[in-house]
VOGU-3710 file (C-alpha; in Angstrom, 3 decimals, decimal comma):
1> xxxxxxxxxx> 28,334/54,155/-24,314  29,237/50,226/-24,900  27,619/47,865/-23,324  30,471/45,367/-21,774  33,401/46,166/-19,444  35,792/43,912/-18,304  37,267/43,087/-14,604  41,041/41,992/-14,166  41,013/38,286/-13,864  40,126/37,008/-10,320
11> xxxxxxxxxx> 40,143/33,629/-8,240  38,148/31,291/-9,184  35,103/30,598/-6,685  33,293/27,860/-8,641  35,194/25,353/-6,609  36,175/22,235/-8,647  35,621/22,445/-11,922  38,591/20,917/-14,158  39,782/22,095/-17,685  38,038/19,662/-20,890
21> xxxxxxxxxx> 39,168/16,312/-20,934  38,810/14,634/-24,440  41,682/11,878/-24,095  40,576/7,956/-22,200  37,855/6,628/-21,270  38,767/7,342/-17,656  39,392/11,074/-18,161  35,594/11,352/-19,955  33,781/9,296/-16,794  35,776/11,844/-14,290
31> xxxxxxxxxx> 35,315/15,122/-16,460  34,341/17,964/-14,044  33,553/20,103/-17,840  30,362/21,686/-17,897  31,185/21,515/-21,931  31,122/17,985/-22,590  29,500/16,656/-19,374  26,322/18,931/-21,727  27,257/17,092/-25,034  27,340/13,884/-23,509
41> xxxxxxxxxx> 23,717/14,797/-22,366  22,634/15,709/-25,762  24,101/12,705/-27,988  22,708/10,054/-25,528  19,346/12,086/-25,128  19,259/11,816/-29,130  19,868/7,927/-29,634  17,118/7,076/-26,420  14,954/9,836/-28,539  15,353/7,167/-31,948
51> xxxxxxxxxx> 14,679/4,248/-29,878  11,521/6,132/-28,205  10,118/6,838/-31,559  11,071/3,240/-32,923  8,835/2,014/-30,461  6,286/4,483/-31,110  6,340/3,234/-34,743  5,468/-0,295/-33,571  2,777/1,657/-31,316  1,031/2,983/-34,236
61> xxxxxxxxxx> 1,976/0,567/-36,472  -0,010/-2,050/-33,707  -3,334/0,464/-33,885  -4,210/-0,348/-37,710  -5,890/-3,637/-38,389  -5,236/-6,261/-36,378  -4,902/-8,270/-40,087  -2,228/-6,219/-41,536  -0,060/-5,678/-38,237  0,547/-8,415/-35,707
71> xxxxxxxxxx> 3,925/-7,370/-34,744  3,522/-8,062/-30,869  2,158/-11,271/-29,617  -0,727/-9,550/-27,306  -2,328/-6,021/-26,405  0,049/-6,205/-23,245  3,003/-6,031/-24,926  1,897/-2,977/-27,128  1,108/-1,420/-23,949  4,091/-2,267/-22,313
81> xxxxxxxxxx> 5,751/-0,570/-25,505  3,561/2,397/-25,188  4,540/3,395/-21,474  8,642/2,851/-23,035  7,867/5,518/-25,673  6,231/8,195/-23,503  8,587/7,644/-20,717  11,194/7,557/-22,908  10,670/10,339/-25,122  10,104/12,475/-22,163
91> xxxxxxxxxx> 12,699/11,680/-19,488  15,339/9,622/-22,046  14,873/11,873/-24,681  13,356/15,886/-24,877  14,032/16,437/-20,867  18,003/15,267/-21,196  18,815/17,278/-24,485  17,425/20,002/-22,618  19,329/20,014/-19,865  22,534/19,218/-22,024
101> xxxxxxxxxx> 22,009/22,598/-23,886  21,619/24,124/-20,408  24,625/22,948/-18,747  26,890/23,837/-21,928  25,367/27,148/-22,830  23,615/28,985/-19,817  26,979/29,069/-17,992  28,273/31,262/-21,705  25,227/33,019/-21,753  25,674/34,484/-18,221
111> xxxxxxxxxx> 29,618/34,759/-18,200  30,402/32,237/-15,957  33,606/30,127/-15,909  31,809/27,026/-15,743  28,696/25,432/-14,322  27,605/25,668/-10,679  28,648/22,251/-8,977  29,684/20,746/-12,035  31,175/17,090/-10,359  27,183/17,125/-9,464
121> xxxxxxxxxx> 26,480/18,118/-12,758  28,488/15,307/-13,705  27,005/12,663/-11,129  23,825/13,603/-12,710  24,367/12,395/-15,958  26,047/9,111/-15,042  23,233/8,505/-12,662  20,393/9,243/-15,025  22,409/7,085/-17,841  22,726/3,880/-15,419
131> xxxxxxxxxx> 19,214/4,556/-14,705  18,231/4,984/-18,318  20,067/1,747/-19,325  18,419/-0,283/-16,474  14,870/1,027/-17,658  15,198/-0,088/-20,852  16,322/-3,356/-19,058  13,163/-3,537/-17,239  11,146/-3,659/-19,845  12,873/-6,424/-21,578
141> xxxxxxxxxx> 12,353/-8,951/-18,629  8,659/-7,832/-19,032  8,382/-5,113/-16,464  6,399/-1,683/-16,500  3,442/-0,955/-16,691  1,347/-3,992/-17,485  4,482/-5,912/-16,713  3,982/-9,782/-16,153  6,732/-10,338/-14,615  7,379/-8,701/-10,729
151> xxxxxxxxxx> 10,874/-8,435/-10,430  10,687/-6,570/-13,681  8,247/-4,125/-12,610  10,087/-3,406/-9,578  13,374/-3,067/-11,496  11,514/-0,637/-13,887  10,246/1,444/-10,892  13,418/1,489/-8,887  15,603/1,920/-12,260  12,826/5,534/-12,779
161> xxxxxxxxxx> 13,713/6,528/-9,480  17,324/6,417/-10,200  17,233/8,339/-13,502  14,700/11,359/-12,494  17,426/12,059/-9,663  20,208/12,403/-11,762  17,903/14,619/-14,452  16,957/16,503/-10,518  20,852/16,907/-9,985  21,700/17,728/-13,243
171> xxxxxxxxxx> 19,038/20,577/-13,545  20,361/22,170/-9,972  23,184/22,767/-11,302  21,643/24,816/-14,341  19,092/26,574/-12,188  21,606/27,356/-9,573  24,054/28,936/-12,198  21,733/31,136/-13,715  20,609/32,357/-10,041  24,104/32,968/-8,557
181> xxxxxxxxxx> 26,989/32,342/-11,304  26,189/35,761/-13,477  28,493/38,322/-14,530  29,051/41,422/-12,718  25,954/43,419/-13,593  24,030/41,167/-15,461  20,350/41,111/-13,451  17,615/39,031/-14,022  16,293/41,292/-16,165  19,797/41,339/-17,892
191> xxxxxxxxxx> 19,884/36,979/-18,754  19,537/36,087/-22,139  16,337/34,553/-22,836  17,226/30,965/-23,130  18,706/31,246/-19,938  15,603/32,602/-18,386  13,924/30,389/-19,893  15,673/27,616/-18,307  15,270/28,709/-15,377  11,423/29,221/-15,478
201> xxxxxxxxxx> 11,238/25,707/-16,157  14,066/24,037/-14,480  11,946/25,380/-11,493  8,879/23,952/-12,735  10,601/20,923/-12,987  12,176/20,665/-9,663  8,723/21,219/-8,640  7,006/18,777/-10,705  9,448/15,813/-10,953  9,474/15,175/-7,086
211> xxxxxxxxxx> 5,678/14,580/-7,437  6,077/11,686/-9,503  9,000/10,300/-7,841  6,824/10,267/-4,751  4,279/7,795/-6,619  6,832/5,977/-7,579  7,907/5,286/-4,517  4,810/4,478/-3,168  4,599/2,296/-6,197  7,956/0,133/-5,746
221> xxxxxxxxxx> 7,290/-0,464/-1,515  4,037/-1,451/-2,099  4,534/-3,559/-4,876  7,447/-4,962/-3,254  5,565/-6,237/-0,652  2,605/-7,310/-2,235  0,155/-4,826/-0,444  -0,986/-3,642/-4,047  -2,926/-0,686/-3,341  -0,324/1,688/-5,234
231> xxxxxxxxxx> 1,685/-1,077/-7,038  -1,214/-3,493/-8,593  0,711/-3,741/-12,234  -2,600/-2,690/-14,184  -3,206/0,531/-12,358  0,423/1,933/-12,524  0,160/3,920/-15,356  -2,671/5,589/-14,485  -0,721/6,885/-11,555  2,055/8,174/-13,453
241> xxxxxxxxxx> 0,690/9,336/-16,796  -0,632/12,454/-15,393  2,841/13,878/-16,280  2,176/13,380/-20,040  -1,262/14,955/-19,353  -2,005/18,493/-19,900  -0,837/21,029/-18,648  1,876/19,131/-17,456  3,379/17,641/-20,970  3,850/20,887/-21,494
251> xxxxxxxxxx> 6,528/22,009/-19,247  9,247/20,196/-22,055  8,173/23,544/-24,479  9,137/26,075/-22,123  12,826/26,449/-23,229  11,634/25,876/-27,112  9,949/29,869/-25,824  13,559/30,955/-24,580  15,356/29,044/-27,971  13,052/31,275/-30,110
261> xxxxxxxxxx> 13,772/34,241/-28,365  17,175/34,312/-28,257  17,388/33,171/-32,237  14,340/35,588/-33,918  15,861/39,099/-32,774  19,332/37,686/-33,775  18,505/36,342/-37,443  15,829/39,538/-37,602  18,971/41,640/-37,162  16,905/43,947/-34,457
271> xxxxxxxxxx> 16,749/44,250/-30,715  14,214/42,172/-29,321  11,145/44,568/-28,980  9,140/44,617/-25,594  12,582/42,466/-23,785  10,386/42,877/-20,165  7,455/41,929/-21,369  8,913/38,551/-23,234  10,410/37,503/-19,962  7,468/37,709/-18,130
281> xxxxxxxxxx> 5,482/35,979/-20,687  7,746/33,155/-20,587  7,723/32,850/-16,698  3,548/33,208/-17,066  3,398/30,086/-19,354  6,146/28,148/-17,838  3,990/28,360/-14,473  0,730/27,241/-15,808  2,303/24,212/-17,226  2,786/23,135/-13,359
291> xxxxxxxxxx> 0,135/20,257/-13,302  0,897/18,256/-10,048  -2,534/18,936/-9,131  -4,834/18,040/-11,863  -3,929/14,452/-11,497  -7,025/12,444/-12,641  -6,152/9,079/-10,477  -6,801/11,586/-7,650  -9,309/13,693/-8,575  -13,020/12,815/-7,187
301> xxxxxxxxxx> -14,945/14,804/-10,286  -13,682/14,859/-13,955  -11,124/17,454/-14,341  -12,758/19,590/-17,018  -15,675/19,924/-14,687  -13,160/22,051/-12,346  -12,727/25,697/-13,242  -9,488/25,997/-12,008  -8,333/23,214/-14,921  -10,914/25,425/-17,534
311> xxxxxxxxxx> -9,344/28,478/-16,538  -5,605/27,346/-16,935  -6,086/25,941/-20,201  -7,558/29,225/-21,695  -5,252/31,507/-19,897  -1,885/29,376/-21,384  -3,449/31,167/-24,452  -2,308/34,673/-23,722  1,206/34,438/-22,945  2,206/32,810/-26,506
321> xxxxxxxxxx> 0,097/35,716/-27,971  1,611/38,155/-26,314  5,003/36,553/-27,327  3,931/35,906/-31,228  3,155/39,647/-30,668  6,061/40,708/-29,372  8,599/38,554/-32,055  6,497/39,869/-35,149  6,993/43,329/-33,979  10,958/42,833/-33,681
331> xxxxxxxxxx> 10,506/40,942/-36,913  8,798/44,055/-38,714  11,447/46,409/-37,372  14,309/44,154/-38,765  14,030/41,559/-41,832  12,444/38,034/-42,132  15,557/36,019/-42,860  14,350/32,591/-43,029  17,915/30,842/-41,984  17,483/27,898/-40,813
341> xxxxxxxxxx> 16,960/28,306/-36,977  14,444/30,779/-37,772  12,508/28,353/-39,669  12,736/26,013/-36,970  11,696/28,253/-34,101  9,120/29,504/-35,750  7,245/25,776/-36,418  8,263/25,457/-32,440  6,113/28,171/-31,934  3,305/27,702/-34,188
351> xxxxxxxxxx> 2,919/24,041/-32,883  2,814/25,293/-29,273  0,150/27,772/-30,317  -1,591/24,828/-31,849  -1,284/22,585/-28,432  -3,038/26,108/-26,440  -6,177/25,451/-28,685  -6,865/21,274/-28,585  -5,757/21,952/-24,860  -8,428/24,602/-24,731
361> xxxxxxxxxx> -11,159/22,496/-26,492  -10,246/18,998/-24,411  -10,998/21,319/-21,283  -14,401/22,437/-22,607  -16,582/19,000/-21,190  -18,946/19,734/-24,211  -16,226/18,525/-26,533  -16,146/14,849/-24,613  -12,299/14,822/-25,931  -10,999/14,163/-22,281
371> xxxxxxxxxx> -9,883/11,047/-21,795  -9,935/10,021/-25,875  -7,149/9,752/-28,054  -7,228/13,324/-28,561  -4,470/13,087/-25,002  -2,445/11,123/-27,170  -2,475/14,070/-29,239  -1,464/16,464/-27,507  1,654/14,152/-25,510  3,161/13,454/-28,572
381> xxxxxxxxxx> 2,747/16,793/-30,265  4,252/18,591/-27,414  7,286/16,134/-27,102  7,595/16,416/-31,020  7,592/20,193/-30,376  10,231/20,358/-27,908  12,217/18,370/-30,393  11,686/21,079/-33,075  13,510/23,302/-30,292  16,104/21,061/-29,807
391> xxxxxxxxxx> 16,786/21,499/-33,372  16,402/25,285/-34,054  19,360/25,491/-30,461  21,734/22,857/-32,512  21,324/25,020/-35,807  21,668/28,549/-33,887  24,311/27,207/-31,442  26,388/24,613/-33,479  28,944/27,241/-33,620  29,834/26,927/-30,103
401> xxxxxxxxxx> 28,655/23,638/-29,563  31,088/22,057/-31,681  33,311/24,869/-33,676  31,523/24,183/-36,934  27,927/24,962/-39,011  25,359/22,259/-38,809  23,573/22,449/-42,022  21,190/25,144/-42,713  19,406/22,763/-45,338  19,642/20,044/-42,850
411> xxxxxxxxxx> 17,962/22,474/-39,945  14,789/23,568/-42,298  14,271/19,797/-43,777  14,626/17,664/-40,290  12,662/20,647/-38,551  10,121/20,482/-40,662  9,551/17,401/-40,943  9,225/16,764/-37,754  6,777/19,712/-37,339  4,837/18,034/-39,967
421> xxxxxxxxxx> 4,915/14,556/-38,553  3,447/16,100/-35,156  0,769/17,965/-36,765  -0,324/14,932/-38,770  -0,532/13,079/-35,393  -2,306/15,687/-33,621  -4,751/15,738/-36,251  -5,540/12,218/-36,674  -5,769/11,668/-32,783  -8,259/14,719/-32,180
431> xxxxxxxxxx> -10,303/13,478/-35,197  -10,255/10,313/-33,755  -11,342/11,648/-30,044  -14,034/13,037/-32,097  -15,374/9,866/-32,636  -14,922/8,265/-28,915  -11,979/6,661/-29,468  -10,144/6,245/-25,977  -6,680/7,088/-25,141  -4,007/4,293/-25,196
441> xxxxxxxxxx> -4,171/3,105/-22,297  -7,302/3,646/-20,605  -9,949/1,274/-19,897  -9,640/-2,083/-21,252  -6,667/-3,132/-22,592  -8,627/-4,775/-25,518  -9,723/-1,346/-26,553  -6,565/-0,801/-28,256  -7,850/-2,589/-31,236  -10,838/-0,730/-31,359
451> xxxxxxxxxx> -9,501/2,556/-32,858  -10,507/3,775/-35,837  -8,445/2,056/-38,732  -8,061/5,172/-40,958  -6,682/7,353/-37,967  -4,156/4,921/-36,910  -2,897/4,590/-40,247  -2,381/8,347/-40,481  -0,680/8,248/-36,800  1,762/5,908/-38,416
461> xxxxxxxxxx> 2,160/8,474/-41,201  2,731/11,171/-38,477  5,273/9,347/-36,907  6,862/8,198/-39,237  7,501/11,544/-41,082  8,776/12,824/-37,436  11,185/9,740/-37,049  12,812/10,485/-40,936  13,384/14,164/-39,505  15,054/13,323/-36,175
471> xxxxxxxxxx> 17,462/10,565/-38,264  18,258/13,606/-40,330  18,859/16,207/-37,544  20,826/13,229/-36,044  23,050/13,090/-38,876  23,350/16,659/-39,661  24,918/16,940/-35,556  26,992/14,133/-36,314  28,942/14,902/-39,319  29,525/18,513/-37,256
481> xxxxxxxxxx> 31,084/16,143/-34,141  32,837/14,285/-36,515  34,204/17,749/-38,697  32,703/17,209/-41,853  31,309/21,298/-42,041  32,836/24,536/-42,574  34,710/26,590/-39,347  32,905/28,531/-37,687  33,577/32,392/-36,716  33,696/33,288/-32,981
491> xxxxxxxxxx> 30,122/35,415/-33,639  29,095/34,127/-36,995  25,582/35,518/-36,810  26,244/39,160/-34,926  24,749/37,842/-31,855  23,381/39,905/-28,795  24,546/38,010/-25,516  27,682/36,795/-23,858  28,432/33,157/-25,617  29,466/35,296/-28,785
501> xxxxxxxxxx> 32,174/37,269/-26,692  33,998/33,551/-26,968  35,781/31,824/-29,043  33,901/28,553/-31,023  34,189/26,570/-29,799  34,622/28,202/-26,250  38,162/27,486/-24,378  37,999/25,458/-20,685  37,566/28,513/-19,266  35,243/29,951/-21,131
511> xxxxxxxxxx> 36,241/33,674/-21,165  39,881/34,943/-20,927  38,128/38,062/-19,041  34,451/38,317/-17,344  32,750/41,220/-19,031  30,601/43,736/-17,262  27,386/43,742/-18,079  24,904/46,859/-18,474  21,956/46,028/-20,760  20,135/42,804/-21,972
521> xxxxxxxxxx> 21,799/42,632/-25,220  25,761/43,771/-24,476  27,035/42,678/-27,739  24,473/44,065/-29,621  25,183/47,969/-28,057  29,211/47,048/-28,248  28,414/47,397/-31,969  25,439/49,923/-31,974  24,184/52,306/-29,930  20,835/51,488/-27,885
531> xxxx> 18,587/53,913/-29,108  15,989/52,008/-30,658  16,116/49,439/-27,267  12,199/49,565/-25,869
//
């Protein structure tokens, strides 16, 4: 028996979405296309991702000796730089490119016509760019954290505000489509795996992100009005760091978990082995990443002193092995074909496995690494990570994303690299937590030139190496925008869900027909029969 169906064509119920618009300037800002609204997402998410890094650079560069680098004038301003790359990796960067491959693809992967409210969709990345743009704004009036100046800070609290509710709208719109915009038969149990893994963390993050617009607002009225019990400039990012904290930080690697899922079984040329099992695994890590409530500005003991934190780090553990389990055993039954999304998803993997153990020894209070650089660690490597991710989806997904290959050399070398550049900064920073070194940021602000010399050259190494391999991966998706690479097939690489039952790239409607789904994998079983499925 096949695997897909199709219906006769009925009336649209998705409302107001509009057919591509690639002419003026005026038909791009009005686009009601889930397609580019996504791309859009995902080209500006990559630029704020260079600047983020660019700053990091200075960051690290700033850490060695205070003889060889003197770019800033004072510790303040290195600070001030610090809170631009975090933030901005996180909520400019990794979180936007995410929800740009979720608002192009989950609506293929689920056969729907187009996105669930996409004009919201569509508010919600003009919002979060004019929020973006008066962020970085913010901090060049000297405002943030540590900010001197008070209309700054102010502006760079308001302008946070602003952007986290268009990333909120924008990630609605994904979760919502995956819940109530599938195609006939396709159950929850039925969504491809990067769509269920979108929405395992889209829900963690429309649980999470309110949190921290709450400070925030307690942060901008009190400021504003000079109480200063929230909004004293020194003390605000210790109430808003807690989201680059574990296990919050790493809520960005969720969909990396749903990227490698979907692209292993593919490139292994099997059925993915133990399919229930994977999803629930991915819904079991994606909820301990919620972290609202270790929040150390809050807490009244050390958090590593609390079992519940203990017990959440060690338990994050078992739902990546059961997942590494689960891929190796679809792997065996297939072939190791080391394209280059394979290569990439696998690193993703690895360096999220990696993150589960520091996280597990900075929650062990014997250790002492909570609170030391060894935090730093762990925020950048799980930002880098997500980035590795981002990657492995452009490489697997370039097909559809813009009708052509991005290159598989390209894929393996910036992937790498950037897997490399986040282990060498993971390293350095735990050694360096080793020896008492505080995290950036905590205590006094003079500490930053206190860290060990030899680490914070090797953090500049780190990043570095992960900044050459996101200028390459940059490149590689731009000469694909631009044309520059070979045509791609409608399903190049024999894939097993719904976006390779379109044309690539796919036409404003998406699909000329809505299939019928019956199994997890229908275009897998429309070309072999489902006997080895487990």
């Amino acid at each position: 028996m096949t695997a897909t169906a199709t219906r006769p064509e009925t009336e649209d119920d998705f409302g107001d979405h509009a057919a591509p618009t690639t002419g003026a300037l005026p038909s791009v800002l009005g686009t009601g296309d889930h397609k580019l609204v996504g791309l859009l997402f995902l080209g500006t998410g990559l630029l704020f991702l260079i600047v983020s890094l660019v700053a990091g650079l200075v960051v690290a560069f700033e850490r060695l000796d205070p003889a060889v680098a003197d770019v800033v004038s004072n510790p303040t301003d290195v600070l001030q730089l610090l809170a631009l790359e975090r933030f901005g990796l996180l909520f400019l960067g990794v979180l936007p490119m995410f929800v740009g491959l979720g608002l192009y693809l989950t609506p293929l992967q689920v056969g729907a016509p187009t996105i669930a409210f996409p004009r919201a969709a569509a508010a919600g990345l003009w919002t979060w760019l004019i929020g973006a743009a008066l962020q970085l704004a913010s901090f060049g009036i000297n405002g943030g954290p540590w900010g001197g100046e008070p209309d700054g800070v102010d502006l760079w609290a308001s302008s946070t505000i602003l952007l986290l509710g268009g990333l909120l709208l924008a990630i609605v719109c994904v979760v919502t489509t995956v819940v109530a915009h599938r195609a006939p038969g396709m159950s929850l149990r039925r969504v491809p795996l990067l769509s269920w893994s979108m929405l395992v963390a889209g829900s963690i993050w429309l649980a999470s992100i309110p949190v921290l617009l709450g400070d925030l607002v307690l942060i901008l009225v009190d400021h504003s009005n000079g109480r200063l019990a929230f909004g004293l400039n020194m003390e605000l990012w210790g109430q808003v760091s807690w989201v680059l904290l574990a296990p919050t930080i790493l809520m960005v690697t969720v969909p990396v978990l749903g990227v490698a899922a979907d692209i292993i079984p593919v490139h292994a040329g099997a059925r993915q082995r133990f399919h229930d099992g994977v999803l629930l695994a991915i819904a079991a890590f994606g909820v301990l990443t919620f972290g609202a409530w270790a929040r150390p500005m809050l807490a009244t003991d050390p958090l590593t002193e609390e079992v519940l934190y203990q017990g959440v780090a060690i338990t994050l553990l078992l739902p990546l092995l059961l997942l590494i389990g689960a891929w190796g055993n679809t792997v065996f039954k297939g072939r190791l074909n080391l394209s280059g999304p394979m290569v990439a998803s696998i690193l993703g993997v690895a360096l999220i496995g990696a993150l589960a153990l520091v996280g597990i020894a900075i929650a062990i209070p014997q250790t002492e690494l909570a609170g030391t650089a060894a935090v730093d660690g762990v925020a950048t490597a799980a930002l880098l990570a997500a980035v590795v991710g981002v990657i492995a989806a452009l490489g697997h997904w370039s097909p559809k994303l813009f009708g052509r290959f991005v290159a598989d050399g390209a894929v393996k070398a910036s992937s790498t690299l950037v897997f490399l550049g986040a282990v060498v900064v993971l390293a350095a920073e735990v050694v360096a937590g080793a020896y008492d070194h505080p995290a950036l940021g905590a205590g006094p602000i003079e500490s930053l030139r206190d860290t060990a010399e030899a680490m914070g050259a090797v953090v500049l190494g780190g990043y570095g190496i992960a900044t050459l391999g996101v200028l390459l991966a940059a490149l590689a998706m731009l000469t694909s925008t631009l044309g520059n690479g070979d045509d791609a097939e409608d399903d190049p690489w024999g894939g097993h869900t719904l976006e390779w039952a379109t044309a690539s790239p796919p036409p404003p409607e998406n699909f000329v027909e809505v299939p019928m789904v019956t199994s997890a994998a229908p275009m897998l079983d429309a070309r072999a029969p489902e006997e080895d499925a487990s």
